[in-house]
C-alpha positions in Angstrom: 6.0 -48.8 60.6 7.1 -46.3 63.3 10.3 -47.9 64.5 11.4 -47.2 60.6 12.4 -43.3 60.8 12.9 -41.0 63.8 15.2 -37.9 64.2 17.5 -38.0 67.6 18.1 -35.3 69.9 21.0 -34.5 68.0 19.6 -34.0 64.4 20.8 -37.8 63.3 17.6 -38.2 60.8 17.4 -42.2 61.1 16.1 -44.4 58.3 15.7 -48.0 58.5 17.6 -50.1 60.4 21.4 -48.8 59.1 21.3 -45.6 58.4 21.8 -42.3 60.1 21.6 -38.5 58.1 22.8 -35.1 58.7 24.1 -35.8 62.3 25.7 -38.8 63.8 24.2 -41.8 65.4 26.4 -44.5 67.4 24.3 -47.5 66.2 24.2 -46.7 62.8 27.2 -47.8 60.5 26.2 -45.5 57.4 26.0 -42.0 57.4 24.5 -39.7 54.9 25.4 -35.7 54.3 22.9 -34.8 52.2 24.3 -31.3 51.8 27.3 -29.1 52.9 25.8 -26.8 55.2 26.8 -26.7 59.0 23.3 -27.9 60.6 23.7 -31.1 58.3 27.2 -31.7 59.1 26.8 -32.6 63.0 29.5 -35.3 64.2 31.1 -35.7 60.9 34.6 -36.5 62.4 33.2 -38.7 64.7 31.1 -40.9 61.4 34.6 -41.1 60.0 36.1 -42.3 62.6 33.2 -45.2 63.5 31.2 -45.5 60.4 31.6 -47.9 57.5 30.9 -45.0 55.0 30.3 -42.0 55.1 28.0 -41.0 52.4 27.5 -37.9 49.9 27.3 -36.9 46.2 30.2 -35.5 44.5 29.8 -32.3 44.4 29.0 -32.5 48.2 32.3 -34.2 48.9 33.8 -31.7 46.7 32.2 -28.6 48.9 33.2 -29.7 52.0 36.7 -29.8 50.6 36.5 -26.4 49.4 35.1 -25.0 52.6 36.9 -27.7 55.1 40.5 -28.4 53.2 40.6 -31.7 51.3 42.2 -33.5 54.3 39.0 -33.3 56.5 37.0 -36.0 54.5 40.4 -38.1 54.8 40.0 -39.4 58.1 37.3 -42.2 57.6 35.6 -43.8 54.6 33.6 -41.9 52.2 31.4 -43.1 49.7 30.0 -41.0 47.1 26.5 -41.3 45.2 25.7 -40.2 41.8 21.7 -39.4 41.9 20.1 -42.8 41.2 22.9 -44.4 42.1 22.2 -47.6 44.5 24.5 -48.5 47.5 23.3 -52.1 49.0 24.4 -52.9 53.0 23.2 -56.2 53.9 19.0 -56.2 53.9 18.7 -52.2 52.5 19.1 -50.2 49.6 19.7 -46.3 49.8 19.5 -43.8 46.5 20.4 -39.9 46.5 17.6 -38.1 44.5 18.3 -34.8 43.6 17.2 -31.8 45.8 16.8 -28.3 44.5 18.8 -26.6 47.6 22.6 -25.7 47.3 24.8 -27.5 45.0 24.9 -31.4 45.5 21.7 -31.5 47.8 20.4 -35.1 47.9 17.0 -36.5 49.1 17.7 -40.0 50.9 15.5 -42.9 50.4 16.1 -46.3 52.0 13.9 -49.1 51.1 14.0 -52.3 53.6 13.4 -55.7 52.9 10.0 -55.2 53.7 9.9 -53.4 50.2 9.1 -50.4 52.7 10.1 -47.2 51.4 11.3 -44.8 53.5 12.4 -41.0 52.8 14.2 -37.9 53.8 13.8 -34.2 51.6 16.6 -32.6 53.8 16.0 -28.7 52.6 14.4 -28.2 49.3 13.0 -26.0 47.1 9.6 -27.2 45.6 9.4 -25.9 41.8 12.3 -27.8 41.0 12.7 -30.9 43.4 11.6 -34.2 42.0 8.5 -36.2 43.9 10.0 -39.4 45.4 7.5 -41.8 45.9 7.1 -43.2 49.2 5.9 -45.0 52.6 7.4 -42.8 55.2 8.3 -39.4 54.7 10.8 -37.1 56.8 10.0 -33.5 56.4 12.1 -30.9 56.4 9.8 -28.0 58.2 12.3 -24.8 58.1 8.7 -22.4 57.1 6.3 -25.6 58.3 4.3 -22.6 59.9 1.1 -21.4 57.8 2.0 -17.8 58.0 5.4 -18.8 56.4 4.4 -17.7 53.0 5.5 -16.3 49.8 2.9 -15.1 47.3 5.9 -13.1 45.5 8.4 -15.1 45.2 8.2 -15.0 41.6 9.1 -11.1 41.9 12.5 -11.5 44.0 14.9 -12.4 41.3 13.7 -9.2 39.2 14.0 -7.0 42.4 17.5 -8.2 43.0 18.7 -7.8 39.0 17.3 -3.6 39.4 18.4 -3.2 42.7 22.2 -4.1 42.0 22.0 -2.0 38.3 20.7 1.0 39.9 23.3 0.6 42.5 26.3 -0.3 40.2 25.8 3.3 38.6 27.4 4.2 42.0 30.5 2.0 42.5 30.9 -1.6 44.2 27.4 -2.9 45.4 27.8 -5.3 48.5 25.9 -8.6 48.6 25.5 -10.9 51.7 24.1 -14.6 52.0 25.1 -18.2 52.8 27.4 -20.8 50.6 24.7 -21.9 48.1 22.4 -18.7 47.8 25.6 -16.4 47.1 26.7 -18.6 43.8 22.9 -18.4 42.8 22.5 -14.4 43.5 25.9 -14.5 41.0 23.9 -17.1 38.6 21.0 -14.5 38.7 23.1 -11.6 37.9 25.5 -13.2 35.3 22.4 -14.4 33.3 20.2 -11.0 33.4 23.6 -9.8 31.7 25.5 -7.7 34.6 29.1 -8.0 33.2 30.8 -6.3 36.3 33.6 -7.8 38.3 33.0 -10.3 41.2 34.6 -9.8 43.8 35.1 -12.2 46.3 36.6 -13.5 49.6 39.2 -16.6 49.5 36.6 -18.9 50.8 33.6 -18.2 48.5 36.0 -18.1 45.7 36.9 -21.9 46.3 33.2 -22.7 46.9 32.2 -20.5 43.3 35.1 -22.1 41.7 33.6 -25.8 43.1 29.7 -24.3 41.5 31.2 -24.0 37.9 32.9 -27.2 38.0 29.6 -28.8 38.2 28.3 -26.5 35.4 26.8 -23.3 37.2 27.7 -20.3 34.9 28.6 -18.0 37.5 30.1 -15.0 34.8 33.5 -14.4 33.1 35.3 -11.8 35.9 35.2 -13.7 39.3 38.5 -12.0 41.3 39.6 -12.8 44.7 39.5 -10.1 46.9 43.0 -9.9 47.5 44.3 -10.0 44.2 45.5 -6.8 43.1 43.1 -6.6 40.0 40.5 -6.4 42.7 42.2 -3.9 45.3 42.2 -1.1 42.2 38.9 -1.8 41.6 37.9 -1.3 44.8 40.2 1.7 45.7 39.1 3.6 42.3 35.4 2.9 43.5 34.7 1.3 40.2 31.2 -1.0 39.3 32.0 -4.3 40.7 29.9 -6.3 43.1 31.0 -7.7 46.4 30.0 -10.7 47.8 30.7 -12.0 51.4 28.8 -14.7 53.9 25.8 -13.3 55.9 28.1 -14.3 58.9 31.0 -11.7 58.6 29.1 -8.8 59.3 31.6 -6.8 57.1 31.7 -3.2 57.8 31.6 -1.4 54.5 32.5 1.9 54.5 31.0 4.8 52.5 27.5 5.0 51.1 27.4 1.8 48.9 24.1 -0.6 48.4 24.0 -3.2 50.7 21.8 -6.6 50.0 21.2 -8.8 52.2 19.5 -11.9 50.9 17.2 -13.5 53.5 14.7 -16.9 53.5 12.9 -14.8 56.4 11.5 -11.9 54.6 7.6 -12.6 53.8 6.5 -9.4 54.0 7.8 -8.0 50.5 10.0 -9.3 48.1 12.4 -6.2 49.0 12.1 -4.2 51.8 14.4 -1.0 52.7 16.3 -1.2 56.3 18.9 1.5 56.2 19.2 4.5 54.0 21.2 2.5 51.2 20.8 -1.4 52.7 18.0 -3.7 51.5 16.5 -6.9 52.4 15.8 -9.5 49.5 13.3 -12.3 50.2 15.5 -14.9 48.6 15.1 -18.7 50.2 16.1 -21.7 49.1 13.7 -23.7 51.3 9.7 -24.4 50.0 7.8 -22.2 51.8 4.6 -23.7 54.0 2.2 -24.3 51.2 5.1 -25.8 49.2 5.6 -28.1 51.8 2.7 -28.8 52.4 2.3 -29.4 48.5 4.9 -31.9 48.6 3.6 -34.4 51.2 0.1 -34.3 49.6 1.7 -35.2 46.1 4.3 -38.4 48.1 0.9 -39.6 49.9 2.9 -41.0 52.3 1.0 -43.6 54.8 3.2 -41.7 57.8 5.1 -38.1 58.1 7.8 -37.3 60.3 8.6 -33.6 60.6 12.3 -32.5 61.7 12.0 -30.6 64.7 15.5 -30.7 65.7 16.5 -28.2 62.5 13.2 -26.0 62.7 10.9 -25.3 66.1 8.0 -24.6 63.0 7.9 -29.1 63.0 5.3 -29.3 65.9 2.8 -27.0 63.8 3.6 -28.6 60.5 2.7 -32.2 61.8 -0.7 -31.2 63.0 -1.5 -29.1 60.0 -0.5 -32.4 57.7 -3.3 -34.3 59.9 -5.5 -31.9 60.1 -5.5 -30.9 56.1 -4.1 -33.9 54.6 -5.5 -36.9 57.0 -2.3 -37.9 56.9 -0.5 -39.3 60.2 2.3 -37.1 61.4 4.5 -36.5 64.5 7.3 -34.4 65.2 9.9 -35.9 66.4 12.7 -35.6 68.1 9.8 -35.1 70.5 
């Protein structure tokens, strides 16, 4: 049952005999992107180029053309999968189950000829992932460590809503994250009733734009930063609040309320770092006991742990044998 499911040196997550996920394998004629961020998008161009589909759910696909341009899917064969939705090549079957990650995150399961089935989470939340039943399990292992924990995550959402009202009484507040978490901080915001202006960058604007398209309610006032609607706000210091990627390290002038949301806060659910900047424990990945949670409920016969996307793997497959009795391995090794 081993030969079924490995991870390569470079991230290709393999699963039966055809299939390759979240990087690119030569041998393997079918690749899977089971979400739109960059660690699970290895060697795209080159699957387009050699693979006999490339495959994805739609609102995947349509992510990558917001972020990418639509041309950059163009180039090869792509496939896309509703959840549930089966895709037959030659002796295998492979479903997408839904994910609770960002937008259009899909679990893969393969099952052989052998009626052997065999399964990769990618990144997940717990609460609101579906089980998958199955023979081998592929782990994600992001917080596979046991001091990875969150005993108040259930506080983090309400922490965020008061932080950004006490700073909107202010001006602009300014929120960082990745593609995904931003369009759930706006989901969060919109729903506990925060009527202020958006404000965002071109890209996350196409990305938000992609969210509500697929039925996220994301609020009534989302502006581009360079429209001009947005400019007065900004330059009359009026509520609004800002949101741009964790990467652009944006230097905000003035003494507005930063956020930063982070999946690698587990000390508090908020914790102070400058004199008006916070840290928000907000993750979209299960945290270790979540994981954990989730092999012992799949009671798999085998676990693979991913330790190409998280050094935590190694720790996470001896804590599965040792806890769960379960054999495990992390691989690429």
């Amino acid at each position: 049952m081993q030969h079924k499911a490995n991870v390569t040196k470079t991230g290709a997550v393999l699963l039966g005999k055809h299939v390759a996920c979240d990087a690119h394998d030569d041998n393997r004629p079918i690749r899977i992107i089971t979400h739109a961020h960059a660690d699970h998008m290895v060697g795209v161009g080159k699957s387009l180029k050699n693979c006999e589909a490339t495959v994805m759910t739609p609102a995947t696909k349509d992510l990558i053309d917001a972020l990418k341009g639509p041309r950059w899917l163009s180039r090869g064969p792509v496939k896309t999968l509703d959840y549930g939705e089966e895709f037959t090549y030659e002796d295998e079957t492979l479903t997408l189950h839904y994910a609770d990650h960002i937008l259009g995150t899909a679990q893969a399961l393969v099952e052989d000829k052998d009626q052997t089935r065999i399964l990769y989470t990618s990144d997940f939340r717990y609460s609101k992932t579906p089980l998958v039943e199955t023979d081998i399990l592929v782990m994600e292992a992001t917080y596979g460590d046991p001091i990875r924990v969150r005993p108040f995550s259930m506080m983090v959402e309400g922490m965020l809503i008061s932080l950004v009202e006490q700073g909107l009484k202010n001006g602009p507040v300014y929120v960082f994250g990745y593609h995904g978490k931003l369009q759930k901080m706006m989901r969060i915001l919109y729903e506990a009733k925060i009527k202020t202006p958006f404000i965002v960058p071109e890209k996350i604007f196409n990305v938000s734009k992609v969210c509500e398209n697929h039925g996220m309610k994301l609020g009534k006032q989302l502006l581009r930063y360079d429209e001009e609607e947005a400019q007065t706000i900004l330059n009359k210091n009026d509520p609004s609040v800002v949101f741009y990627h964790s990467y652009s390290r944006k230097r905000i002038e003035g003494d507005a309320l930063r956020i930063h949301a982070s999946g690698w806060e587990f000390r508090k659910p908020c914790r102070r770092v400058g004199a008006k900047e916070y840290v928000v424990a907000l993750s979209d990945h299960s945290d270790f006991n979540e994981l954990l949670e989730y092999v012992e409920r799949c009671n798999p016969k085998m676990v693979i742990t991913d330790k190409h996307r998280s050094e935590a793997a190694g720790i996470f497959a001896k804590e599965i044998e040792k806890r769960l009795k379960i054999p495990s391995r992390a691989a690429p090794n």
